[in-house]
N, C-alpha and C positions, 0 to 999 in steps of 0.2 A: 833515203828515198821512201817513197811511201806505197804501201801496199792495195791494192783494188780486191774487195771483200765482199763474198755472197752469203747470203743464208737462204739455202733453195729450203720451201716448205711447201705443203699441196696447196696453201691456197694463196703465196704471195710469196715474190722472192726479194729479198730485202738487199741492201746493200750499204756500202760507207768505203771511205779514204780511212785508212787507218795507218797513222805512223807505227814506228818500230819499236818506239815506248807502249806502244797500247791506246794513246789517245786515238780516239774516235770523230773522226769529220765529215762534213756532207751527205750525212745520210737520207735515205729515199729505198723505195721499194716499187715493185710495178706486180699485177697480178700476174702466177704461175701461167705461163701460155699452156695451151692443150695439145700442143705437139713440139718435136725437137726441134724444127727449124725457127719454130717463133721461138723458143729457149735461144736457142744460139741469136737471134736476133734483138731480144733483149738485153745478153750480154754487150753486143756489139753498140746498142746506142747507149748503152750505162757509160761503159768506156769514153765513147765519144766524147758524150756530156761532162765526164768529168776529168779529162784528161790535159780541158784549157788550164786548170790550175795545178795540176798535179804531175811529174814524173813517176812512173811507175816501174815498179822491182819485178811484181810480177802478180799473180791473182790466186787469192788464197778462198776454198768454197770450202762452205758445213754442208750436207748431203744427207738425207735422209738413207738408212738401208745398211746392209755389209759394205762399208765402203773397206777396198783394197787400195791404198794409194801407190804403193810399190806395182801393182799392176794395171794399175789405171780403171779398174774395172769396180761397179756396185753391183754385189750382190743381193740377195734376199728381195725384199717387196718391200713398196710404198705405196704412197697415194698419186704419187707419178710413174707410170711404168716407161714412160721412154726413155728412162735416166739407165734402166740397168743392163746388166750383163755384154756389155760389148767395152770399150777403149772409148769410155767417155773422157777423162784427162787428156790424153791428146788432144781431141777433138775438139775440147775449149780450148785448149792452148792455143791450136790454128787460128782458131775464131778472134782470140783476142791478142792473139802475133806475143804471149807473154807469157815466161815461164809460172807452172802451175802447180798445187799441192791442195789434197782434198782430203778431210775426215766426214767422217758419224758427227754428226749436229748433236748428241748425247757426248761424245767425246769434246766435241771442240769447247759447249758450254765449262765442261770439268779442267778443260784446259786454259779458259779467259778467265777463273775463277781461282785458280792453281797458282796463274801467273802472276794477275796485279789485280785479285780480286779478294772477297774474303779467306779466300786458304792459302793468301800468299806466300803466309810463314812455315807453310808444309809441303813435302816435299810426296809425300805418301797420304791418298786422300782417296776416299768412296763417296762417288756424286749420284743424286738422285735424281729424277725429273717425274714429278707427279702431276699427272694432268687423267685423258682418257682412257692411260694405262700406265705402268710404272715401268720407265725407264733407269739407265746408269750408266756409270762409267768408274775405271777406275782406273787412276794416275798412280804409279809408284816411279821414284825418283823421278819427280817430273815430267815424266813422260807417260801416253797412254799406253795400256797393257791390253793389246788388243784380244789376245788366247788363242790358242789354236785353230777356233774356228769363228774367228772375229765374233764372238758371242763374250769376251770380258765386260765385266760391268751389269751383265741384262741381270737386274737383279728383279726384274718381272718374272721371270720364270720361276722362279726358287715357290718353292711349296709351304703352304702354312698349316695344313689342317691334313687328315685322313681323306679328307674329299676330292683332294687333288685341287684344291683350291689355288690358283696360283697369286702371286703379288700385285700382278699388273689388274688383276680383279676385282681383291680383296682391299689394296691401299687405293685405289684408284677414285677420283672422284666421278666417275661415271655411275662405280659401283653402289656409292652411296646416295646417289640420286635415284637411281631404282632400288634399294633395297627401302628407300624411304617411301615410295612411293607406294610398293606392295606396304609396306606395314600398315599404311596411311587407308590406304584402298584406291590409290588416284591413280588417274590414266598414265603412261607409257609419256615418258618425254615431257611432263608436265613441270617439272624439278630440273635443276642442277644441282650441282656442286655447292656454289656459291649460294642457293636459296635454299640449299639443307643446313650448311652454315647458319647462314643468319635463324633458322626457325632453332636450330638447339642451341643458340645466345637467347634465346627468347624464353624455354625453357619446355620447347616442344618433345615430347618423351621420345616418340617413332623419332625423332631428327638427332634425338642428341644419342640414340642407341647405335644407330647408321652411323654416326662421326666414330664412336666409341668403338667400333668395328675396326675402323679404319687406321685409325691412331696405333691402337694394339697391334694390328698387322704390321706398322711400320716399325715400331718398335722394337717387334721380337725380330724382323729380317736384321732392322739395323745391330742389335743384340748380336744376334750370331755371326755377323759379318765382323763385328768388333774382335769378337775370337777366333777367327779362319782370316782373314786378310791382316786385321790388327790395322789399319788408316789413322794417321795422329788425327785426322778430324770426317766427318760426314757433312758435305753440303746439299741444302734439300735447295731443289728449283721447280720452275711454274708456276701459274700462275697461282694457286692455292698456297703459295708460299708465303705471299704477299702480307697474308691476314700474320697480325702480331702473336697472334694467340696458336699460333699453327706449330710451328717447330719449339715453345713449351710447353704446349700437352705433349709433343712424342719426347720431351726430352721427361717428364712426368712419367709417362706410362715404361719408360726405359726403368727410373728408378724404382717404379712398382716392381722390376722384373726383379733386380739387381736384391731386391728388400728379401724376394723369397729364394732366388740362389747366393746362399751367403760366402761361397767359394767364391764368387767370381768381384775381384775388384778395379777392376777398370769399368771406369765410366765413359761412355762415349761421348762425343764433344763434336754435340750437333748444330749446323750455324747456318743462316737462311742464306741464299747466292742472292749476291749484291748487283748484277750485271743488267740483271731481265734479260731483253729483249737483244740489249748486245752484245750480250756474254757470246751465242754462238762467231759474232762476227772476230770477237777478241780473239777469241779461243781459235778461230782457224788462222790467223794469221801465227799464232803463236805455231801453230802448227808448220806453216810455212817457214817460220823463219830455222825451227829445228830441223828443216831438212836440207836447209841450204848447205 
């Protein structure tokens, strides 16, 4: 039977039929409603819609926040605050008359990527997600290692400099669109990511100094994760992944590290997530199906 799959995000909730192999079918998304009962109401005509072709096991959701799925409840903050702190698992379940099972959308991506994606062949892996801040997660024996205080994986927090710089600042691509832009002298919000990119392929000095920031920061977290968790491999995701040239400069600025500590020989074995868009969807059903 085949599984009914969300990926709730602040500004669109996606969805698909997904078999129990992984294959991915009938996907669609509808914009994030601005309150719970248009959420539950969106669930219920997704269902509808696609239920003339489908029998369904049961419905598997990625979630932004502390998601607790053993207590049905999300913690912490997002960009949709009607999602948290009460017995929202249940509450879809009724909605959708089907039994239900929910992760961390950081998690669930490390899980569709783990399972039938590029880390198939590992069973112990550190996932990243580099976007407007830097996210993680980490799978050991194929399953996610939530931590004591559903904070496993946040490898945004980890510190890189005396300044209390944190990762989700320093590797972030938000970060290097303003650090580019003071160097540059240009207004607030004028840049991204992807146009600091293309200017340091071009061989603009302030653009390719901001990248070189960035890369270096990933490297030395990923570095040190390699010797504190040990992961046979690192998957990097988001959309900044995409770019060819992206995961070997960090796998480059890794061996600059590796060059001047010559104790250390393990190299890390950095590989871009193959999924995009439907890795979260993978990844939650994967999730589902290990709690059955």
């Amino acid at each position: 039977m085949a599984i009914l799959a969300f990926d709730v995000g602040g500004s669109s909730v996606k969805y698909a039929v997904v078999q129990e192999d992984g294959t991915v079918e009938d996907k669609g998304s509808f914009k994030t409603p601005s309150d719970l009962e248009g959420f539950y109401e969106g669930l219920r005509q997704t269902k509808a819609k696609l239920k003339k072709g489908h029998a369904f096991s049961g419905a598997a959701f990625s979630m932004p926040g502390a998601v607790d799925d053993a207590r049905g409840v999300i913690g912490g903050s997002s960009a949709i605050p009607y999602i948290h702190d009460f017995d929202i698992k249940s509450a879809m379940a009724d909605v959708l008359g089907l039994p239900v099972a929910m992760e961390n959308d950081a998690n669930c991506a490390a899980l569709g990527e783990t399972w039938i994606g590029i880390a198939k062949d590992c069973k112990d892996v550190a996932f990243f997600v580099i976007g407007s801040g830097v996210g993680g997660a980490i799978v050991k024996d194929g399953r996610v290692h939530h931590g004591a205080h559903l904070h496993g994986g946040e490898f945004g927090y980890m510190v890189g400099d005396d300044g209390a710089t944190i990762l989700s600042t320093a590797g972030s691509t938000e970060n290097i669109a303003r650090l580019c832009e003071r160097l540059k002298g240009l207004p607030d919000h004028s840049l991204d990511g992807r146009k600091v990119f293309a200017l340091a392929g071009e061989g603009d000095a302030e653009a390719a100094k901001a990248v070189k920031q960035m890369i270096e920061s990933l490297a030395r977290a990923i570095y040190n994760i390699q010797y504190s968790y040990d992961p046979e491999c690192f998957v990097i995701g988001g959309g900044i992944s995409a770019r060819e040239d992206f995961v070997p400069a960090i796998q480059e600025a890794i061996d600059a590290i590796l060059e001047r500590v010559k104790v250390a020989r393990i190299r890390p074995d950095v590989r871009t997530a193959e999924f995009g868009n439907d890795a979260n969807l993978i990844g939650a059903v994967r999730h589902f199906l290990q709690t059955k």
